[in-house]
N, CA, C and O of each residue as an XYZ file, in Angstrom:
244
protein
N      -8.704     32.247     -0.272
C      -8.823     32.268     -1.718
C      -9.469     30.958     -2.145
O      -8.877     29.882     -2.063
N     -10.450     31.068     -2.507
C     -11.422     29.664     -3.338
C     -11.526     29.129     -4.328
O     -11.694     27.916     -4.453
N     -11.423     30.168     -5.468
C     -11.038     29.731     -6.492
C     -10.272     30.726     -7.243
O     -10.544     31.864     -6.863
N      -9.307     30.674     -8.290
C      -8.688     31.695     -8.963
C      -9.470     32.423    -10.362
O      -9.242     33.539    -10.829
N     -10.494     31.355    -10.860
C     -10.973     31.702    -11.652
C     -12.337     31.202    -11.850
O     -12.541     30.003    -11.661
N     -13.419     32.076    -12.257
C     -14.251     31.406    -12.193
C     -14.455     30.180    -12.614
O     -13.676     29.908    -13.528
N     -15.293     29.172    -12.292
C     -15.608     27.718    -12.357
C     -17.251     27.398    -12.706
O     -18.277     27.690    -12.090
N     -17.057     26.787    -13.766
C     -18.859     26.414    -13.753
C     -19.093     25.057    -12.724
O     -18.164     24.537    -12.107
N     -20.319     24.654    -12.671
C     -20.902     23.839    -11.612
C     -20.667     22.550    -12.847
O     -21.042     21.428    -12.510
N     -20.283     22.656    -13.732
C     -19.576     20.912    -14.256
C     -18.162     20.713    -14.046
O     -17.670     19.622    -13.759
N     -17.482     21.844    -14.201
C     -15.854     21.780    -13.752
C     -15.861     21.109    -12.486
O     -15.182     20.163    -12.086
N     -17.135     22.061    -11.706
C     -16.580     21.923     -9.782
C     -16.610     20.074     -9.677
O     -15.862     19.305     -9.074
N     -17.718     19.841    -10.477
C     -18.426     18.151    -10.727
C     -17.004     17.591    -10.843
O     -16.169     17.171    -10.042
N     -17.066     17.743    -12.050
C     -15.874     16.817    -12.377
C     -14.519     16.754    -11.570
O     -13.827     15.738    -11.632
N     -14.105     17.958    -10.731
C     -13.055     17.910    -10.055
C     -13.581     16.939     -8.902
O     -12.798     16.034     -8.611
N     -14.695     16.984     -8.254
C     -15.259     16.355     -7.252
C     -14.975     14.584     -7.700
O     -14.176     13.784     -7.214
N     -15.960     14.416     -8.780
C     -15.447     12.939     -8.962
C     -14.271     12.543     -9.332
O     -14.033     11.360     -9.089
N     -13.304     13.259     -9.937
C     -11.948     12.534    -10.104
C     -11.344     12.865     -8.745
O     -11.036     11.727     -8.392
N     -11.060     13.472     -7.987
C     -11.008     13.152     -6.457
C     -11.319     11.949     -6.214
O     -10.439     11.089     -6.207
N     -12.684     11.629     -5.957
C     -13.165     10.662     -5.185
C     -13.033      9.414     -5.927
O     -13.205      8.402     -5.247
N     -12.686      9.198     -7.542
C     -12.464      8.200     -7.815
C     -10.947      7.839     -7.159
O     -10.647      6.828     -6.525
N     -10.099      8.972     -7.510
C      -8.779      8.929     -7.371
C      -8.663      8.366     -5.141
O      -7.860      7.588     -4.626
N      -9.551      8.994     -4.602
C      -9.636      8.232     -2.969
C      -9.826      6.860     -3.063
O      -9.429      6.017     -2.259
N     -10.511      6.663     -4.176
C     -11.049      4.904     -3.804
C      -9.994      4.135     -4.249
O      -9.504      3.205     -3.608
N      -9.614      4.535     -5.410
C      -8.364      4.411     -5.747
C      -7.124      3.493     -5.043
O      -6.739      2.324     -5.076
N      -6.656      5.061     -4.235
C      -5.958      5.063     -2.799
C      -6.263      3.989     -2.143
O      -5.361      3.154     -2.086
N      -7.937      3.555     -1.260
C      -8.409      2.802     -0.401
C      -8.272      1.561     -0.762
O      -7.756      0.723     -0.022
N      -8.653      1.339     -1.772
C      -8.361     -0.020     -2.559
C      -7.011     -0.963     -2.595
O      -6.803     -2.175     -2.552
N      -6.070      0.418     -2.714
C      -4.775     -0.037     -2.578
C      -4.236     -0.496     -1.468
O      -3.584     -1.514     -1.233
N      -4.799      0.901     -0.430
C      -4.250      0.631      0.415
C      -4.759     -0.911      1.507
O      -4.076     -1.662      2.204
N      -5.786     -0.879      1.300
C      -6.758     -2.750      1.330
C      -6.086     -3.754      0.975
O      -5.888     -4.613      1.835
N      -5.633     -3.917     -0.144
C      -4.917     -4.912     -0.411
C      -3.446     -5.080     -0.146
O      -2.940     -6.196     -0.030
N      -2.684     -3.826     -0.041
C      -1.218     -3.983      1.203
C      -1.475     -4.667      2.158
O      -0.925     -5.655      2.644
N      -2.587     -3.941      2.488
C      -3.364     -4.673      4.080
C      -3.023     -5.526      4.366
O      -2.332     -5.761      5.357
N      -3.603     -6.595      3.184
C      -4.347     -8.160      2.942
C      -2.768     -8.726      3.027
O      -2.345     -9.565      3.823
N      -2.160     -8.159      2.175
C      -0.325     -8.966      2.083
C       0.611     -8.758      2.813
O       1.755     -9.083      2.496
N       0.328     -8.205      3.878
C       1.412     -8.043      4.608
C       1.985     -9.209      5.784
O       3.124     -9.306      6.240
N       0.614    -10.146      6.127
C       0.877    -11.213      6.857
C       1.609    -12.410      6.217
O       2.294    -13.213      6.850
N       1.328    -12.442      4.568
C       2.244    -13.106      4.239
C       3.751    -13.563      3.736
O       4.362    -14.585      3.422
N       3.995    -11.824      3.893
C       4.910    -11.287      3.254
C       5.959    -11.453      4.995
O       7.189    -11.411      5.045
N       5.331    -11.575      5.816
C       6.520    -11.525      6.722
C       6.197    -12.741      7.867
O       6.586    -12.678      9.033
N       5.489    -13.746      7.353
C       5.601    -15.025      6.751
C       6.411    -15.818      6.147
O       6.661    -16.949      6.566
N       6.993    -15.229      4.922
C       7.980    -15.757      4.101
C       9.312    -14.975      4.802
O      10.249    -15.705      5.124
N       9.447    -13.354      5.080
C      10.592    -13.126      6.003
C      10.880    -13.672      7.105
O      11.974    -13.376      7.585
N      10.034    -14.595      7.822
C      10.598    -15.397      8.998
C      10.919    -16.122      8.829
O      11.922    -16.259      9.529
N      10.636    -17.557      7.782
C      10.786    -18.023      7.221
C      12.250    -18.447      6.750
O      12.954    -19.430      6.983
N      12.379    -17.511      6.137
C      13.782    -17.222      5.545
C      14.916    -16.432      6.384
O      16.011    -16.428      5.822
N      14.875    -15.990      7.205
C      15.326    -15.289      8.766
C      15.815    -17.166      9.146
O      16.905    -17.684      8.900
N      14.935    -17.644      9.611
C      14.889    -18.805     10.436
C      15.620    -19.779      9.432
O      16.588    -20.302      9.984
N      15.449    -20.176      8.136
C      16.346    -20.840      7.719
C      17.740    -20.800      7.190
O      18.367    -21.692      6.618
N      18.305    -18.869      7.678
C      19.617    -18.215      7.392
C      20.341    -18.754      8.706
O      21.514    -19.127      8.737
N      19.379    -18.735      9.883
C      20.313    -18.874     10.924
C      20.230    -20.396     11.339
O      21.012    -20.870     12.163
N      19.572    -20.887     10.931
C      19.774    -22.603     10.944
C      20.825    -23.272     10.419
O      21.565    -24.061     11.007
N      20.875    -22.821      8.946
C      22.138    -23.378      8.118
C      22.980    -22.493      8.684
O      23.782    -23.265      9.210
N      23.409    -21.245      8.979
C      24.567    -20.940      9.795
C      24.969    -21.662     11.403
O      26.166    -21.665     11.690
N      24.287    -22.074     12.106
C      24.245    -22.594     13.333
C      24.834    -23.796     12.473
O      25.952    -23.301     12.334
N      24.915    -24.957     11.819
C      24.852    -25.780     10.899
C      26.638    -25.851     10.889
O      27.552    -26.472     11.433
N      26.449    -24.932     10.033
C      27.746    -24.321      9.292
C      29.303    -24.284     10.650
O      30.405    -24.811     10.494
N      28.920    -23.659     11.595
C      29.376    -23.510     12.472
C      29.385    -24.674     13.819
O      29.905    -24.523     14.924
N      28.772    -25.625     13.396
C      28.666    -26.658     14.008
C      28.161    -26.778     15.708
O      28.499    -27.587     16.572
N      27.282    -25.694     15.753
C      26.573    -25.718     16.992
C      25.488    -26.458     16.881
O      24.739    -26.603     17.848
C-alpha cells in the first residue's frame, strides 16, 4: 500500500523535505552528543576519583 490517498507532486515535495530537514536535524544532534561525551566522563572520573580519595581519607588509609 503506497499511498491511501491520492497525493499531488507538492505534498510528495514537501513530505520529502520535512523528512530530510527533520534527518539533519537528528545528525546534528546526534554530532554534538558526539562532541560531549569525552568531557562529560571527564568530569565523571573526576569526581569518581575524588569520592574515593576523601573516603580512603576519611577512613584513614
Amino acid at each position: 500500500m503506497w499511498f491511501c490517498y491520492p497525493s499531488s507532486p507538492r505534498k510528495l515535495a514537501m513530505t520529502v523535505a520535512f523528512f530530510a530537514s527533520g534527518a539533519a536535524l537528528f545528525a546534528v544532534g546526534m554530532h554534538l552528543s558526539y562532541l560531549n561525551v569525552a568531557p562529560q566522563q571527564a568530569r565523571t572520573k573526576a569526581r569518581n576519583d575524588f569520592v574515593k580519595e576523601r573516603l580512603r581519607q576519611k577512613q584513614g588509609k
